[in-house]
C-alpha positions in Angstrom: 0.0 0.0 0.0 2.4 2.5 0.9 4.2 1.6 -2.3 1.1 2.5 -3.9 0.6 5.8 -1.6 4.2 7.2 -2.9 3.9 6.0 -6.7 0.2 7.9 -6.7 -2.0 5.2 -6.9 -5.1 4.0 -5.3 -5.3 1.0 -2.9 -7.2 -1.5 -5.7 -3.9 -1.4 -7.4 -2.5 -4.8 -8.0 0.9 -5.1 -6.9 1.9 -7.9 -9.2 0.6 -4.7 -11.6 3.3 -2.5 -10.4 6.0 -4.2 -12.2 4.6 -3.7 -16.0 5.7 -1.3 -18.7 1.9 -0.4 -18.4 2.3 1.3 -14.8 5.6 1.9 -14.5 5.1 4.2 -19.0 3.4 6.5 -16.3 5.5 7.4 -13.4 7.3 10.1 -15.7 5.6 12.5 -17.1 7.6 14.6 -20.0 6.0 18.1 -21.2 4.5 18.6 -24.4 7.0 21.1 -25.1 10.2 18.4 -24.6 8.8 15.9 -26.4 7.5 18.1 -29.3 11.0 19.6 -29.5 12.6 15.9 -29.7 10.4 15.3 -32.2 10.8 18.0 -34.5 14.7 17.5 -34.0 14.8 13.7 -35.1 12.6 15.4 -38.2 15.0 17.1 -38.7 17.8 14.6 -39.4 15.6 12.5 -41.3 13.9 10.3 -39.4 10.8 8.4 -40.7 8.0 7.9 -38.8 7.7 4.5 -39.9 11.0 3.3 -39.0 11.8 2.0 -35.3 14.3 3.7 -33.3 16.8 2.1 -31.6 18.6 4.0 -28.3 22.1 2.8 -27.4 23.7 4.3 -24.5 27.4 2.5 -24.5 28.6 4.4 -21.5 28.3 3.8 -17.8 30.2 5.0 -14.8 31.9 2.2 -14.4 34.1 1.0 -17.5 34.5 -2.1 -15.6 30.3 -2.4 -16.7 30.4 -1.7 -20.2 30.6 -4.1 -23.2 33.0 -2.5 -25.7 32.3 0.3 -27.5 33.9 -1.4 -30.9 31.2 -4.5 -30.1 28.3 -1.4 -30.3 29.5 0.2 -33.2 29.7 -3.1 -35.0 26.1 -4.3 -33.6 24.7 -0.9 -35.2 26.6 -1.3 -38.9 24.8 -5.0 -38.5 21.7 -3.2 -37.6 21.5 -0.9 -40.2 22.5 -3.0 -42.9 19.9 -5.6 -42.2 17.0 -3.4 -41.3 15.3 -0.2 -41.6 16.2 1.5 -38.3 16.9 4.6 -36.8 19.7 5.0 -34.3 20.2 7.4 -31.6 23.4 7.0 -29.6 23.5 8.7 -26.1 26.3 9.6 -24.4 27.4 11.8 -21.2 30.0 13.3 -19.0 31.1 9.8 -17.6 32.4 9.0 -20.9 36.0 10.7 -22.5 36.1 12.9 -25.7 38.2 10.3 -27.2 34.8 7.5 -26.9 32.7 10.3 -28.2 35.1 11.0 -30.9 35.0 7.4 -32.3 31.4 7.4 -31.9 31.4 10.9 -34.1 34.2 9.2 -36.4 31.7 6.3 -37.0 28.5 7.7 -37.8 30.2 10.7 -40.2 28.8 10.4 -43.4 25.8 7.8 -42.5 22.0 8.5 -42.4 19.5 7.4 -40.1 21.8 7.6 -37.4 22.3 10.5 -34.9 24.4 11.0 -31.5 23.5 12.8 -28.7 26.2 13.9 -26.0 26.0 16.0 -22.9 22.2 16.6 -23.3 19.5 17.4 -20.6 18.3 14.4 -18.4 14.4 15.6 -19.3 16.1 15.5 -22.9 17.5 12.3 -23.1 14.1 11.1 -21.5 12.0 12.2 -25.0 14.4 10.6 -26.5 14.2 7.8 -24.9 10.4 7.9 -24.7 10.3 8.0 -28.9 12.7 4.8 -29.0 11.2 1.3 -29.3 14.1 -0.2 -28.3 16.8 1.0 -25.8 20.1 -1.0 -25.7 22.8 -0.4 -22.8 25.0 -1.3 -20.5 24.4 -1.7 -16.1 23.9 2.1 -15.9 21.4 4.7 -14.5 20.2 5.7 -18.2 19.2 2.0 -18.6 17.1 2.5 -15.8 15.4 5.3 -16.9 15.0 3.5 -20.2 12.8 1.0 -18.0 10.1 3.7 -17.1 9.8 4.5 -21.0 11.2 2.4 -23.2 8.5 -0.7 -24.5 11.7 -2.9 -25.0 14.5 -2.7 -22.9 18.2 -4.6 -23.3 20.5 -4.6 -20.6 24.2 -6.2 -21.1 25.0 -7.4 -17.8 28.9 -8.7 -17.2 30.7 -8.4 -13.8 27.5 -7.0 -11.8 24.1 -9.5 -10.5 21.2 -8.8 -12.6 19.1 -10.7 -10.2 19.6 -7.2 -7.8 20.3 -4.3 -10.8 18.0 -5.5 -13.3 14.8 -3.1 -13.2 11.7 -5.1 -12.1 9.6 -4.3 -14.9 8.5 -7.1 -17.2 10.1 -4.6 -20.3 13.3 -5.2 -19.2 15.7 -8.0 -20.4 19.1 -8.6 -19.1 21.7 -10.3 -21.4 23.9 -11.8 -18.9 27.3 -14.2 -19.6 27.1 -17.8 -19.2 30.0 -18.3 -16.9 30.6 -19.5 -13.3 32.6 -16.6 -12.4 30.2 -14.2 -13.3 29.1 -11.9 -11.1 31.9 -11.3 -9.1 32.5 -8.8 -6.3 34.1 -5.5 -6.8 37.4 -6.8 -5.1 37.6 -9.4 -7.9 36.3 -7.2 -10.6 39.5 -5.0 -10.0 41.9 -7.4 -10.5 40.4 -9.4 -13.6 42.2 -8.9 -16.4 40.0 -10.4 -19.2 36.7 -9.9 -18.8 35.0 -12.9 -20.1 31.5 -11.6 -18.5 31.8 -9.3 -21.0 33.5 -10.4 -24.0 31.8 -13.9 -24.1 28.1 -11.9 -24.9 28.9 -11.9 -28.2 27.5 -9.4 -30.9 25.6 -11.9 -32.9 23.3 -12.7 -29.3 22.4 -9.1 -28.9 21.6 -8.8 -32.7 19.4 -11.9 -32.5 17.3 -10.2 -29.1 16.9 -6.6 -31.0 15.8 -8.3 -34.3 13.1 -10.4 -32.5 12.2 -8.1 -30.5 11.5 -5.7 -33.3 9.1 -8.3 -34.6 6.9 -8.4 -31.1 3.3 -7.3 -31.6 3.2 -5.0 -28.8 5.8 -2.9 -29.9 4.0 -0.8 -32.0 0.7 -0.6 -30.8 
């Protein structure tokens, strides 16, 4: 009930209801104006309408967290390639100039493809709103993706989705298949390899955004 009290709601809410995209689409609320302005700006740089958009935050505060930026770029060429997409990358002040720079390097020249750095939280929140699918690493813009994405990806190495991963039933974590992941954050400092992160490889994620671009909900 209380959780109920705080999120707004009235006692007949369900609590098994609290952890859908349905309920949780509704606890932001993003003015007119912001999302009219996000709008006209993807207009702007071509978008379509008709084509889905795909959000991809790489960063994270924590590069211990984050599958590899190459593995991202890569995934997108895949993407674009094989379907009719349109990308938005968002990035932040966690990450350097040099990782926005290859990002800028790499989408020089391409359409249907835009990056966003150092915006406004309520910004990045249109954005994020427009997108049909959000793709990122363990981070507190994945998060937010959960309250307003309809399809949410999470690459999970070194750190327990089973205590990160938002409750919402929206949200799925892509998480390695080995024994010695996750590990604590004494251990994460002194690996050297990273299998938790290199072993999810780039042709699993493509396979989860492809089907999930064919679910009937997403466009409803």
């Amino acid at each position: 009930y209380r959780l109920r009290q705080f999120l707004g709601h009235n006692k007949k809410t369900k609590i098994k209801n609290l952890f859908t995209y349905q309920f949780a689409s509704k606890i932001i609320e993003i003015p007119e104006k912001i999302m009219t302005e996000a709008k006209e700006f993807l207009s702007d740089r071509g978008f379509d309408t008709l084509m889905p958009i795909l959000a991809i935050h790489p960063g994270s505060g924590s590069l211990q967290k984050c599958w590899p930026l190459e593995n991202y770029l890569s995934l997108t060429e895949l993407l674009m390639q094989s379907l009719d997409i349109f990308v938005i990358i968002l990035t932040g002040p966690a990450e350097s100039l040099a990782f926005k720079k290859k990002i800028d390097d790499f989408i020089r020249g391409r359409k249907n493809i835009i990056h966003i750095a150092e915006s406004t939280l309520i910004t990045i929140a249109s954005f994020l709103r427009l997108s049909d699918i959000y793709l990122g690493n363990d981070s507190g813009v994945s998060h937010l993706s959960a309250l307003l994405c309809k399809r949410v990806l999470i690459i999970f190495g070194p750190t327990n989705h089973n205590v990160w991963r938002p409750p919402y039933n929206n949200v799925k974590g892509l998480v390695p298949k080995i024994e010695c992941a996750p590990c604590s954050s004494f251990h994460l400092q002194r690996c050297n390899n990273k299998k938790c992160l290199s072993t999810i490889y780039i042709s699993r994620v493509y396979e989860e955004i492809k089907n999930s671009l064919k679910k009937e909900d997403l466009h409803e």
